[in-house]
VOGU-3710 file (C-alpha; in Angstrom, 3 decimals, decimal comma):
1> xxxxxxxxxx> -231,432/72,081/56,918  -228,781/69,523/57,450  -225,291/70,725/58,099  -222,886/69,738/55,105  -220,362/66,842/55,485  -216,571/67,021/54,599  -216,510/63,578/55,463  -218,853/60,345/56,027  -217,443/56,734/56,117  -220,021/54,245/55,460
11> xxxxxxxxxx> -219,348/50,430/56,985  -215,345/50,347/56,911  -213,747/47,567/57,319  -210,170/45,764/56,987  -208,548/42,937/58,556  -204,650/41,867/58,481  -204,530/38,440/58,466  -207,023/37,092/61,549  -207,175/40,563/63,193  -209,916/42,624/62,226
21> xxxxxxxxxx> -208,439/46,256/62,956  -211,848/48,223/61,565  -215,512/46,458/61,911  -217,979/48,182/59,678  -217,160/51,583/60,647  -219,530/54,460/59,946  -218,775/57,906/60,913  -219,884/61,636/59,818  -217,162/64,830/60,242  -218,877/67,977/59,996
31> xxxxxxxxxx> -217,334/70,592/57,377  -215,867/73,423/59,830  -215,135/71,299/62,494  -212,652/70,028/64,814  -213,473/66,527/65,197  -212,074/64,235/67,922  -210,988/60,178/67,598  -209,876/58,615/70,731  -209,893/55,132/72,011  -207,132/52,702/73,632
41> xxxxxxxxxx> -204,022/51,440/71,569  -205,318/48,914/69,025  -208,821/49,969/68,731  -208,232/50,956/64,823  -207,893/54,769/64,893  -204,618/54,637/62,892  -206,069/52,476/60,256  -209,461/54,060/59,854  -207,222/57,427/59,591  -204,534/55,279/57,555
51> xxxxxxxxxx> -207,660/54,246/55,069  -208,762/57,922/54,644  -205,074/59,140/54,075  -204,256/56,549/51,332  -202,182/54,382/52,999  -204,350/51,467/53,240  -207,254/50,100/51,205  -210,423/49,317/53,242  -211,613/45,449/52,238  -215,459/47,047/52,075
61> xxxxxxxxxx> -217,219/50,266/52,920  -217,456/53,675/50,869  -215,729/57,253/51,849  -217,843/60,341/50,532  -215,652/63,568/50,781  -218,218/66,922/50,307  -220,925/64,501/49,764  -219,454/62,334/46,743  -218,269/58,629/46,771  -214,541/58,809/46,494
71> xxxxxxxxxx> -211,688/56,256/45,718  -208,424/56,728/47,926  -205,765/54,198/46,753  -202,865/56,365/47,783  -202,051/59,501/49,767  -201,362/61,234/46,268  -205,097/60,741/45,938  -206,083/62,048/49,652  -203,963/65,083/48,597  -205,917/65,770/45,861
81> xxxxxxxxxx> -209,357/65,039/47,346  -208,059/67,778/49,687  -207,045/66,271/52,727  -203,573/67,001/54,639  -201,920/64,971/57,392  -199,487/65,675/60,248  -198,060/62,750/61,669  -196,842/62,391/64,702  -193,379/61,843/64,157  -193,014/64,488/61,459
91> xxxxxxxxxx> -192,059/63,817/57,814  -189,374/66,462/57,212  -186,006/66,746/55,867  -184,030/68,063/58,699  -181,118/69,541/56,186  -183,184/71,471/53,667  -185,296/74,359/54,677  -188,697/75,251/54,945  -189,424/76,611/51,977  -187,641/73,389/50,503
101> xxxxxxxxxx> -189,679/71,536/52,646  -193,116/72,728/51,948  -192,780/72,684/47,936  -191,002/69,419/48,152  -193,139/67,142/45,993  -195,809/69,888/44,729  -193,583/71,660/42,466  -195,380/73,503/39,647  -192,480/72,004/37,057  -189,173/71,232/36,049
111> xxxxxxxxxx> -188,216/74,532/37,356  -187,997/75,242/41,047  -187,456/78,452/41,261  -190,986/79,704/40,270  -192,205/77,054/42,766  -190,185/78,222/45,502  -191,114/82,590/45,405  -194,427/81,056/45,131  -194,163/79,344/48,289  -192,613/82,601/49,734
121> xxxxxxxxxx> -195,796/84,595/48,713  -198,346/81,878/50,125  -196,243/81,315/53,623  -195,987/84,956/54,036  -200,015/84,870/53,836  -200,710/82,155/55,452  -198,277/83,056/58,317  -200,881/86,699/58,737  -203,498/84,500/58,380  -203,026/81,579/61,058
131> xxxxxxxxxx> -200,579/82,756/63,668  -198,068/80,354/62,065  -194,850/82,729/61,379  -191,976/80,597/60,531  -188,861/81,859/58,546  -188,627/80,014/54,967  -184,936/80,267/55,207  -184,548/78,080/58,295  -183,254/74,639/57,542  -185,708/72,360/59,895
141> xxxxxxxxxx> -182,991/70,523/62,400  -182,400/74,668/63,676  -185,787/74,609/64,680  -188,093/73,392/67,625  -190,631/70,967/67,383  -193,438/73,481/67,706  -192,367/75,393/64,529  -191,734/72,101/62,494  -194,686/71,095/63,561  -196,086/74,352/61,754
151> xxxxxxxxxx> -194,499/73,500/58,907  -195,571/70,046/58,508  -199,444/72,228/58,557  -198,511/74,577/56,158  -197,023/71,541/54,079  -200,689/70,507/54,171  -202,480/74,353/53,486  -200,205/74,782/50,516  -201,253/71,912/49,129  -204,924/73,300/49,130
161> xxxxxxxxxx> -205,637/70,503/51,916  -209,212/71,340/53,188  -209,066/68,439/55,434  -206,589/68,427/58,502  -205,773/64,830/60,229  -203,168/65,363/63,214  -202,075/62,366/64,860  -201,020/62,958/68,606  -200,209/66,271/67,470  -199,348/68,109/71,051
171> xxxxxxxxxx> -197,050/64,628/72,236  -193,364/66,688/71,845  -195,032/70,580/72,500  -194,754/72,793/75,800  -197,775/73,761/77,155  -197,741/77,246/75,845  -196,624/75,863/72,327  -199,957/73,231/72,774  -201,925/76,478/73,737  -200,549/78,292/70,624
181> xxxxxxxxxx> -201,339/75,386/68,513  -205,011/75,304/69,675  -205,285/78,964/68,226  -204,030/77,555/64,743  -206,676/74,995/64,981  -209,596/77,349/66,137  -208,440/79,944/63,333  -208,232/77,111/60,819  -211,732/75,845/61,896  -213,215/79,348/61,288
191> xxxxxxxxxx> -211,981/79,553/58,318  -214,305/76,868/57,170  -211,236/73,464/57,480  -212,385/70,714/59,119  -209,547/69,045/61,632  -209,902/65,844/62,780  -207,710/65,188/65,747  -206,332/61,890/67,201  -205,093/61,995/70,747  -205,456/60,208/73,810
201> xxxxxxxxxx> -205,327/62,978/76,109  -208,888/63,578/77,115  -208,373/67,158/78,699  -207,273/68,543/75,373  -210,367/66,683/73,240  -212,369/68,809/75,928  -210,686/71,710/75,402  -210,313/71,549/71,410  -213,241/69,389/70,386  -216,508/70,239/68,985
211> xxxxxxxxxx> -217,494/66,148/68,328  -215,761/63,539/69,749  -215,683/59,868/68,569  -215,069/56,755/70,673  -213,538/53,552/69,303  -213,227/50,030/70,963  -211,913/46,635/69,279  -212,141/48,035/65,904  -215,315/49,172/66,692  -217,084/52,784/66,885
221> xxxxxxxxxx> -218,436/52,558/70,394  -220,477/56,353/70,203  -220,269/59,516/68,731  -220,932/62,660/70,903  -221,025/66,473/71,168  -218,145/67,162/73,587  -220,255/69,806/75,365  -222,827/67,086/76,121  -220,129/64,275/77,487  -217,216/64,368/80,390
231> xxxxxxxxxx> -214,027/62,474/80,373  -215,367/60,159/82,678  -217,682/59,054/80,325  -215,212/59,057/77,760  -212,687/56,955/79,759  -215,538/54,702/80,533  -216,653/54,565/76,728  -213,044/53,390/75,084  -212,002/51,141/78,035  -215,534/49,498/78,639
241> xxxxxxxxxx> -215,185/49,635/82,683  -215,073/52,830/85,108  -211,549/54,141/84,893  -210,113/56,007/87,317  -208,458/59,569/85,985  -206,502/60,748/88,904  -203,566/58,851/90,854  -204,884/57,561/94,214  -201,726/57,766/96,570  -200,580/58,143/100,065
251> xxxxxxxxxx> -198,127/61,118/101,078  -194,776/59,924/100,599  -192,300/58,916/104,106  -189,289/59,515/102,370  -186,205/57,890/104,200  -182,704/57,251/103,459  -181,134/59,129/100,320  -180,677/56,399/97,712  -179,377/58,446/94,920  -177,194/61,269/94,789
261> xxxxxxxxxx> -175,501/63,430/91,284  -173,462/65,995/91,820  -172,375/68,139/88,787  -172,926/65,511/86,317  -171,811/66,527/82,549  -172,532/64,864/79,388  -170,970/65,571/75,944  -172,293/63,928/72,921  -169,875/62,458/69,737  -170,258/65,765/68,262
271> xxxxxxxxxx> -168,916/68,097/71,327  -172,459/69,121/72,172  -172,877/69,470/76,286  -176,440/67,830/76,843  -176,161/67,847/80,556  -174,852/71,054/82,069  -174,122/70,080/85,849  -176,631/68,093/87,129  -177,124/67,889/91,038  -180,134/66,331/92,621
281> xxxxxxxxxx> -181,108/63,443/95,256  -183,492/60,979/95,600  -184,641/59,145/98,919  -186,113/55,573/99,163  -189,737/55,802/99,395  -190,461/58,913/96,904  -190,749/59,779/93,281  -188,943/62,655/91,806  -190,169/63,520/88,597  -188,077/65,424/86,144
291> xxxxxxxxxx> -190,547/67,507/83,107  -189,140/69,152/80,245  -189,385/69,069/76,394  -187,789/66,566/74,543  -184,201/67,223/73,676  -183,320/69,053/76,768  -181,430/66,460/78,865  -183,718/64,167/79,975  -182,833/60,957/77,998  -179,163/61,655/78,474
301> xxxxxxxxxx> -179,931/61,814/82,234  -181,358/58,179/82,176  -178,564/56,954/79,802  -175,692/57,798/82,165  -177,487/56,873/85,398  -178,242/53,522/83,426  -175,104/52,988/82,578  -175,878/53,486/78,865  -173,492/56,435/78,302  -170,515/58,013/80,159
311> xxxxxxxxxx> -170,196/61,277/82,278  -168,333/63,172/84,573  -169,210/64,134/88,209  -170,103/62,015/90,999  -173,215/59,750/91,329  -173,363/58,126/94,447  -176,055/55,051/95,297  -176,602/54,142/98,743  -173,826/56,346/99,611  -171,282/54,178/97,181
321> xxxxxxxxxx> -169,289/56,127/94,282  -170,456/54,859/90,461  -168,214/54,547/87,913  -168,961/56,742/84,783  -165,989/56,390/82,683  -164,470/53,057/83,240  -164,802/49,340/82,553  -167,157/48,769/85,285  -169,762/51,553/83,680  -172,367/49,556/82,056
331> xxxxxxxxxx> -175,760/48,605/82,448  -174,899/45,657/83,987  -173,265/46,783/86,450  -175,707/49,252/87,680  -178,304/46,024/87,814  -175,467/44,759/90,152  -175,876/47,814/92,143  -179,723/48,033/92,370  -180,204/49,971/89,645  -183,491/48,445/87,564
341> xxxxxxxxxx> -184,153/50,968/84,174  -187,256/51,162/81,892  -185,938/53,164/79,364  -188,028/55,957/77,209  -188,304/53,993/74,023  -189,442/50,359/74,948  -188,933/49,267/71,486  -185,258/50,447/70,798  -183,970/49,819/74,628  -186,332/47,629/75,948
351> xxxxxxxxxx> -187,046/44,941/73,838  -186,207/42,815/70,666  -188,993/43,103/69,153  -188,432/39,433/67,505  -187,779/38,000/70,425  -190,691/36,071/72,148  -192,235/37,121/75,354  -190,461/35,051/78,020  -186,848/35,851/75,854  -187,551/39,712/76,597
361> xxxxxxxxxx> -188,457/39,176/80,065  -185,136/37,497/80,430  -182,671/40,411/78,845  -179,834/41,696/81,383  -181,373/39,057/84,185  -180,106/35,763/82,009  -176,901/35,219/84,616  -179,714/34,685/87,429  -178,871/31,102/89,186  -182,514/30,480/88,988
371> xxxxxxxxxx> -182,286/30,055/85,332  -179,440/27,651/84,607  -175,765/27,976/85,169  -172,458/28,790/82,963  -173,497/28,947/79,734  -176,653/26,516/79,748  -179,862/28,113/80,348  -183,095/26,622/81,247  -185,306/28,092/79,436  -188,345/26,176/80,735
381> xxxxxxxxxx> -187,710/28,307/83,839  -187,678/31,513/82,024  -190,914/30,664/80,417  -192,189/29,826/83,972  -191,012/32,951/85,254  -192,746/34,801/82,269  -195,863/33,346/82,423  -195,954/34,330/86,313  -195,319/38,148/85,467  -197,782/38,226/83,035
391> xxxxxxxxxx> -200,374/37,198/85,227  -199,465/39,883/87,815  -199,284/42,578/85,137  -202,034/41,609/83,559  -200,036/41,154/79,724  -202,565/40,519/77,112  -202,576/37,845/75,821  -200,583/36,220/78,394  -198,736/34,100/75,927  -194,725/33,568/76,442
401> xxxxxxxxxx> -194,670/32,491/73,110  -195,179/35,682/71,349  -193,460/37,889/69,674  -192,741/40,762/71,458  -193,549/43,012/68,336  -197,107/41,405/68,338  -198,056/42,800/71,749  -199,825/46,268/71,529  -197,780/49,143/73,331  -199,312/49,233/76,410
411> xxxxxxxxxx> -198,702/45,082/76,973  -195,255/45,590/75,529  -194,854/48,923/77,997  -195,765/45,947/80,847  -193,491/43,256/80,191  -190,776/45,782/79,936  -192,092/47,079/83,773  -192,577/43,559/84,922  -188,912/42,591/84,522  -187,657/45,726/85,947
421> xxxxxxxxxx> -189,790/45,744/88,866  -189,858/42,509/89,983  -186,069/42,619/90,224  -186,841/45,025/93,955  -184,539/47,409/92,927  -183,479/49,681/95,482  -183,627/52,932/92,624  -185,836/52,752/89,336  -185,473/54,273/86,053  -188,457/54,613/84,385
431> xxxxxxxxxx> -188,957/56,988/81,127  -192,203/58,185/79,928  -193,208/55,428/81,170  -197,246/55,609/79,743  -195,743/57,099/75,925  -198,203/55,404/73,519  -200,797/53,670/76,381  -203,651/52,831/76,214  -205,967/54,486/79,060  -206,864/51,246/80,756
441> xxxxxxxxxx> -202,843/50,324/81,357  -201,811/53,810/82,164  -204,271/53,108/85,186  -202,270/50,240/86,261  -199,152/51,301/84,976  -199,585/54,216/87,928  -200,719/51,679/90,258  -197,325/49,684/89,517  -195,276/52,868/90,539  -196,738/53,906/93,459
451> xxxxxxxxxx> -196,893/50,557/94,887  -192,638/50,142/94,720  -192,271/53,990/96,168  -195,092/52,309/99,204  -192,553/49,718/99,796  -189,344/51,976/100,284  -188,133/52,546/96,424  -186,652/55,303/94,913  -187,504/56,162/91,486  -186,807/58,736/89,139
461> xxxxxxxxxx> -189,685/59,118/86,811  -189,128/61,232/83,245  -192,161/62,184/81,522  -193,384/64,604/78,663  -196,548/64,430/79,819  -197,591/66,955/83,143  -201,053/65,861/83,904  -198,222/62,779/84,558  -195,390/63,952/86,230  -197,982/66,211/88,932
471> xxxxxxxxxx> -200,217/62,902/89,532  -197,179/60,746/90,307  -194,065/63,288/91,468  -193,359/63,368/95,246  -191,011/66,405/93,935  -190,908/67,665/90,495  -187,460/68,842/88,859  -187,597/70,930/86,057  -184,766/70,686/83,062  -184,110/73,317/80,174
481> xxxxxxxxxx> -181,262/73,012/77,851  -179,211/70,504/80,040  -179,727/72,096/83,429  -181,944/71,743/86,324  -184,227/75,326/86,423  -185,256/74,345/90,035  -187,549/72,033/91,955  -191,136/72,330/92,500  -193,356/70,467/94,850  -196,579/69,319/92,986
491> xxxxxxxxxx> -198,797/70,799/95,700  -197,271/74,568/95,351  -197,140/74,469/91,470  -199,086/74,412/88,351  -198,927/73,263/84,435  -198,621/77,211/83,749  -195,422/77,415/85,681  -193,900/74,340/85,194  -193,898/75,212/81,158  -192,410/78,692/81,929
501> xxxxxxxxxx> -189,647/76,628/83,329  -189,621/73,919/80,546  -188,777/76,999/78,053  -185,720/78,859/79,962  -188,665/81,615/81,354  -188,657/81,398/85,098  -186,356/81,168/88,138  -184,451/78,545/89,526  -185,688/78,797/93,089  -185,864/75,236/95,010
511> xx> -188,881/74,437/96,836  -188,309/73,183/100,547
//
């Protein structure tokens, strides 16, 4: 007897403009499953997922949901075919509260009240029911982003959705708040929902998966039972080449310290302390990697050492004071003192996304001799210089021309890198600096770092992600709610107690 279908896409497609983002697409989801999508950024997961959600109209191709051809011109339509979504970035009001939240837009009538002690009644169950106990009377910014998360799924189960698409759904969580959302999605499965998961973090499709799909170019490249496949294979399957997983490096020979903070604070516009006395080093020639959950310090970290935001305390590079309060205390002036940054949100801090390829490359670098004097610039030199860094870093396509929003986010994540590192800075900056990349440029991305800590760099490397920061680290530095818990070194540690320390729950003891 063949196993019932909660969803089959028959030959999918959909171009915008001369870029065909889906090519006859076919795919089966079995009902009670969890179903994995991966493949590199651009191969069309978001807009076959897009199509099924509403958001997008295929240009040919049928979706049957249970079995029976049905239209999905909107999301209003999805929700009423019975499928939910939780996006990455999560679509919540941060001032109302949950219960708000969750009836917001399925009301049952003019009247809210009735909607809202219904609400009560169904949370309450479905809180027994899938491990997901949230209070209804918590307005959402009070929360973390593992119980919003939870809400933006019971959004979807009170809503009836049968259906389940998360998109990078374990990108903000601790590893014990990943762990306890793998429960929800195993309870949720045997409860007869069928989850289809996009990520691009193989361990967790082996982990979580029953089926995992591959996609390539727009393309579905192979479907496969994820007991019968490895994430070699995988890797191998989305990039089209033998990738490899781990980070091939040398011990580190640190030498001279390069970077020193001594009780660095940070207060934010509304009198909130984000960093708490910060005091570590950094010598040339290693990589100290700092983990933690977003929110906790990190980005304010980068912004102060990059001269993005002020302080107090004492940072010192190459034994020389920096200013954090005066005129002098500006990005540009830490360029000026070897200080190159590649900041956590390429798109916001690193680019214009308007601007054209060789224009980007330029930013913060303009005043270089080499590209014109006063206030002429010779732009034909910039383009030159461009074109050279893309062949290095392998930008695709390696077109100066381009807009810098036209790249995909791995490409855009490398011009960003090029112009930072090819500026031999004596200390790097670098911020998650593989968030949103492809497999294939993570690869070389890694390759990039470890090659400036071979030739004598320092860098400080913030990352989310801890498969990450134990490949890469040298030393790893763990921060909780501004502070430093204590330092670990990646060969006398583990993902189990570096999230103990990313949530407040272990000791503050410094490794030698």
């Amino acid at each position: 007897m063949t196993e019932p279908l909660a969803i089959e896409l028959r030959g999918i497609s959909k171009a915008f403009g001369p870029v065909q983002a889906n090519r006859d697409i076919s795919i089966q989801v079995k009902r009670g499953s969890i179903h994995g999508i991966i493949g590199e950024n651009g191969a069309g997961k978001s807009t076959l997922m897009s199509i099924l959600y509403g958001f997008y109209r295929a240009d040919s191709g049928e979706i049957l949901i249970g079995g029976k051809p049905t239209e999905i011109p909107d999301s209003q339509a999805a929700i009423d075919a019975g499928i939910g979504m939780v996006f990455q970035h999560f679509k919540l009001v941060e001032n109302f509260t949950v219960l708000e939240n969750v009836v917001l837009g399925a009301e049952d009538g003019a009247l809210l009240r009735p909607s809202l002690a219904k609400a009560r009644r169904l949370l309450r169950q479905l809180a027994d029911d899938y491990e997901m106990d949230v209070d209804p009377d918590a307005v959402i910014e009070d929360l973390g982003v593992g119980q919003q998360q939870r809400v933006e799924i019971l959004k979807a189960l009170y809503r009836e959705a049968d259906i389940l698409i998360l998109d990078e759904p374990t990108g903000v969580l601790t590893p014990a708040e990943a762990d306890h959302l793998f429960r929800i999605l195993n309870g949720l499965r045997d409860e007869g929902k069928t989850i289809i998961l996009i990520t691009h973090k193989l361990r967790e499709i082996m982990e979580i998966t029953d089926t995992v799909s591959v996609m390539r170019r727009g393309e579905m490249t192979a479907t496969v039972r994820t007991a019968d496949t490895s994430p070699e294979e995988l890797a191998e399957l989305m990039v089209g080449r033998k990738v490899l997983l781990r980070v091939d490096k040398k011990p580190a020979t640190p030498g001279d310290v390069v970077l020193e903070v001594e009780n660095l604070r940070v207060v934010d516009d509304r009198r909130v302390e984000r960093l708490r006395g910060i005091d570590l080093t950094i010598r040339a020639g290693e990589i100290l990697g700092v983990a933690g959950v977003s929110g906790n310090g990190q980005s304010e970290l980068l912004e102060v050492l990059g001269g993005y935001a002020k302080g107090t305390g004492t940072i010192r590079v190459n034994g020389q004071p920096i200013d954090l309060t005066g005129r002098t205390s500006d990005a540009r002036s830490r360029r000026a003192r070897g200080i190159a940054h590649v900041p956590e949100d390429r798109q916001r801090e690193g680019l214009i996304m308007d601007y054209r390829a060789w224009e980007n490359v330029g930013f913060g670098y303009h005043d270089d001799p080499k590209f014109g004097a006063g206030f002429l610039m010779d732009n034909a030199a910039l383009r030159r210089d461009c074109e050279g860094k893309m062949e290095r870093f392998d930008v695709r396509p390696p077109d100066p021309n381009l807009a810098a929003k036209n790249f995909s986010g791995g490409n855009q994540q490398k011009i960003v890198l090029a112009r930072e590192i090819e500026r031999n800075p004596d200390l790097l900056l670098i911020g998650q600096p593989t968030r949103g990349v492809d497999i294939g440029a993570i690869e070389f991305i890694h390759q990039q770092i470890v090659a400036l800590r071979d030739q004598g760099k320092a860098i400080l490397l913030v990352s989310v992600e801890l498969d990450e920061i134990l490949a890469l680290s040298d030393r790893i530095a763990v921060m909780f709610d501004g502070r430093i818990m204590g330092e670990r070194l990646p060969s006398e540690t583990d993902q189990g107690e570096l999230g103990l320390m990313m949530a407040g729950m272990a000791g503050s003891g410094v490794a030698a």
